[in-house]
N, C-alpha and C positions, 0 to 999 in steps of 0.2 A: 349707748353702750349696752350690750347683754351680758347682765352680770351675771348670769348663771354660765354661759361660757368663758367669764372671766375667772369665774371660780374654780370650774372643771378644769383649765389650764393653769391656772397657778396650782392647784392641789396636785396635778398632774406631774409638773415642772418641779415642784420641790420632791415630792416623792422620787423623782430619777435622777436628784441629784444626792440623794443619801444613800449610803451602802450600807449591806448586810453588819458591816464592820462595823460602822461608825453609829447604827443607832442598838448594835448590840444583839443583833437576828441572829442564832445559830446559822452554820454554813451545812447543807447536807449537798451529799455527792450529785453529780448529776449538772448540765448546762444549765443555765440561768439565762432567759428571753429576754430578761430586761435587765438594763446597767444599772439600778437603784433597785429600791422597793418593790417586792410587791405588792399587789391591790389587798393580800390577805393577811400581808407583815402589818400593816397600817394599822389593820383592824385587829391585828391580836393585841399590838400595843397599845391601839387608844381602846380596848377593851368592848369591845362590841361585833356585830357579824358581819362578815365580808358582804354580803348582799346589802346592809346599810351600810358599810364605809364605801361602796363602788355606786351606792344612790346620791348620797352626797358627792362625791367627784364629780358628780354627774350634774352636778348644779343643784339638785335637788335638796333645797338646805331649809324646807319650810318646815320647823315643829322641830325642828333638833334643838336640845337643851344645850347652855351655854356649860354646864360639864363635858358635853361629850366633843363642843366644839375647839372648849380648852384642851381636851384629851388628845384631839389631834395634834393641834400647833405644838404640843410635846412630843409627841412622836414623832412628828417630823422634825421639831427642831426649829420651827421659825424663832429669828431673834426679834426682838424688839418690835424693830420694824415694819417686819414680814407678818407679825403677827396682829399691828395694827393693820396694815393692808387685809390682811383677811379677814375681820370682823367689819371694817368698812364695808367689805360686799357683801356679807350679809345681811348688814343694815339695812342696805340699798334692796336687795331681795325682799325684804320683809317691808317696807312701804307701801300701801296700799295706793297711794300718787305720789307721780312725778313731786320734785318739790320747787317752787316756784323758782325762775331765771337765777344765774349764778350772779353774785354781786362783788365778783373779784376787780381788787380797787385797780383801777388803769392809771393812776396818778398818786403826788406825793404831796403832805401839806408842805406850807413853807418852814415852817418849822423841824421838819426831816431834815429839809433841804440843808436847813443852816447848822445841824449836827455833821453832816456830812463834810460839810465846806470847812468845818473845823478838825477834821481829822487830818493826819498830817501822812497816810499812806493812803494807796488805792481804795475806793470804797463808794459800794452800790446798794438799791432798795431795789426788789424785784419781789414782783407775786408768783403765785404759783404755778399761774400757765407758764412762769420763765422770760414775763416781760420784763426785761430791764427798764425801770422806770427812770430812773435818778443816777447821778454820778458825782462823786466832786469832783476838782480841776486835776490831781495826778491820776484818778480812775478815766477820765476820759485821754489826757494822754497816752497814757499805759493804752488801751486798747483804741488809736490815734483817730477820736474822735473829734468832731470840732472843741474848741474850747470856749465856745459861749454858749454849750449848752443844746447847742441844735439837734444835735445827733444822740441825744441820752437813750428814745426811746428805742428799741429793737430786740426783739425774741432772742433770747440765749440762741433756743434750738436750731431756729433754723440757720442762725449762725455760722454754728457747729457744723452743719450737715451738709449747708446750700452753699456758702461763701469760702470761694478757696481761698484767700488767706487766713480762715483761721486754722489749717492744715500749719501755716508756716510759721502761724502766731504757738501753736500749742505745741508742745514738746512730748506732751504727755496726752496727743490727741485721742490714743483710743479708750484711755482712762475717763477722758472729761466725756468723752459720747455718750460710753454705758453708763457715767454716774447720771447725766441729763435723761438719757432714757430711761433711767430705775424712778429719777423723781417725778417725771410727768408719767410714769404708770402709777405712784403713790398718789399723787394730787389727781388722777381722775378718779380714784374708786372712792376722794373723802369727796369729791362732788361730780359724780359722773353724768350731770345737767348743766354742764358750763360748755355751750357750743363752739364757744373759742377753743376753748381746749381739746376739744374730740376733735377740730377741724386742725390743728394742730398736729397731731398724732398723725391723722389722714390723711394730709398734704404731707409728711412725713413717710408717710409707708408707701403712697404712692413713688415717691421722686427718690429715695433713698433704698436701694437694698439693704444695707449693713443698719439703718434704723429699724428696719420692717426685720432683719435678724433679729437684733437687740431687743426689739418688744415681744418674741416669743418667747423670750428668754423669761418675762417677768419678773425679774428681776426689782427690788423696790430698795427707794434709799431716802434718806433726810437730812435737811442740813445741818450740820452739826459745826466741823473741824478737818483742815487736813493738809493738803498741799498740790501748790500750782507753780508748773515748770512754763514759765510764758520767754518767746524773744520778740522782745521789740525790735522794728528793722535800724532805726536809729542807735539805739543805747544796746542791745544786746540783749545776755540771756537774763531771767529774772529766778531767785528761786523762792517764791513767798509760799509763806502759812496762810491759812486763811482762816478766820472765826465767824461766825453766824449769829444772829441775835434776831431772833423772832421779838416783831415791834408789838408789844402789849396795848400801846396805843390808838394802832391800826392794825387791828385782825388781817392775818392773810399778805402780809407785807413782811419780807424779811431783808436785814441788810448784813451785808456781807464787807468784812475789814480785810484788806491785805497784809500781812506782818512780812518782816524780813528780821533775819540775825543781825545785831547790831555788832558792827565792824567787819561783817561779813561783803563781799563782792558786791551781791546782791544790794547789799546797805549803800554802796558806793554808785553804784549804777541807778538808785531808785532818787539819791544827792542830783545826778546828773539827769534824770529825768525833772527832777523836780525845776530844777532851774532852766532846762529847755520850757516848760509847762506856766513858768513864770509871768502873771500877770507883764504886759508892753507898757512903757508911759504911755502911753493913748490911752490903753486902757482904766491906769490910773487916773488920770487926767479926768477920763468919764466920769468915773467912781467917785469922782473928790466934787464933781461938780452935781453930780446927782445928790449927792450927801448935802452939799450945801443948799438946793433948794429947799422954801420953804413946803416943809412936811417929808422932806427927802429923808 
């Protein structure tokens, strides 16, 4: 990744998405070249001279004091997020080496697994390239994967981007793109040496227009909380919440709960899933007989 043009375009990008209005610029007469900011509004707010707020844009962010870097993200207005993205790439700037290979976990202990298996709504472990590692039994229904497990692992993104059913899975398809593309722009800049993930992005910009949009966008996001409009072809429309829990256990690993309003549709249809999703006697049958060996 070249973080210095990672910089210059997100500093870029956020500056033309703020107006005279909204960071409080007087208006004088006269046409205005650009829909946001100027290169010289920036620098009268973050208190320094246009010639170094337009060297900084410029990538050039080596020896800038962490005042002046704070001074920006205020004047522009980064929230939370945006403003962890941007001090990531200056970190990364400021290394004097590469830092050794990315060590993003591709698996889940068994102990996930059986938190998982005890929750009683949809529910995944994924890292941050967006490999969905883990499922329990109504998450792999819901998104109608096999049910013993075979199919757990596969990329959110390319999901999203490459597989047309999930055009027909997602309701809320253009919502769920740009959110996947704002997080795999956040998770490159906090490791932008994890080759899976650049190749990610790449095979993404190459095969996708509206992805290769979305990432000029820069847009950045984290998982938090929110809501997911899914229809399964079976059971119907779905409307869950979702909650997020970064695993303290295993760095880098986050799982994701599906909620639904109780006595809600949604609530009725997820009853009706679950009992499509329902362990077979055979399968019991297994279970009872594997239990019963010894050390089973």
């Amino acid at each position: 990744m070249d973080t210095k043009a990672e910089i210059s375009s997100f500093l870029t990008s956020r500056r033309a998405r703020l107006s005279p209005e909204q960071a409080g610029v007087p208006l004088y007469s006269g046409n205005r070249r650009v829909p946001g900011l100027r290169r010289e509004e920036v620098a009268h707010l973050s208190g320094v001279s246009t010639d170094y707020y337009a060297r900084l844009e410029r990538g050039k962010i080596a020896g800038t004091s962490r005042e002046v870097l704070e001074a920006i993200a205020r004047a522009l207005q980064l929230d939370d997020v945006e403003r962890e993205h941007f001090f990531n790439l200056v970190q990364v700037t400021r290394q004097r080496a590469p830092r050794r290979r990315s060590l993003t976990r591709t698996s889940v202990r068994p102990g996930i697994q059986r938190v998982l298996d005890s929750i009683h709504t949809p529910a995944f472990v994924q890292n941050a390239r967006l490999d969905r590692l883990a499922a329990n039994r109504l998450g792999r229904a819901l998104y109608s994967l096999p049910l013993d497990g075979s199919g757990d692992h596969f990329n959110y993104a390319y999901y999203l981007f490459l597989e047309p059913p999930a055009a027909r899975f997602h309701r809320d398809f253009d919502v769920a793109k740009r959110n996947v593309v704002a997080l795999l722009h956040a998770a490159t800049a906090s490791d932008p040496y994890d080759r899976e993930l650049i190749e990610i992005s790449g095979t993404l910009s190459i095969q996708s227009d509206q992805f290769r949009s979305l990432w000029a966008s820069h847009d950045v996001f984290r998982h938090r909380s929110g809501a997911k409009l899914l229809t399964h072809a079976d059971i119907g429309d779905f409307e869950f919440g979702y909650e997020s829990f970064e695993l303290s256990t295993d760095p880098g690993l986050v799982m994701l709960v599906y909620t639904v309003e109780p006595g809600s549709p949604s609530a009725d249809a997820l009853g009706m899933l679950a009992s499509w999703a329902a362990p077979s006697a055979v399968d019991a049958a297994m279970a009872d007989a594997r239990a019963e060996r010894p050390g089973g």
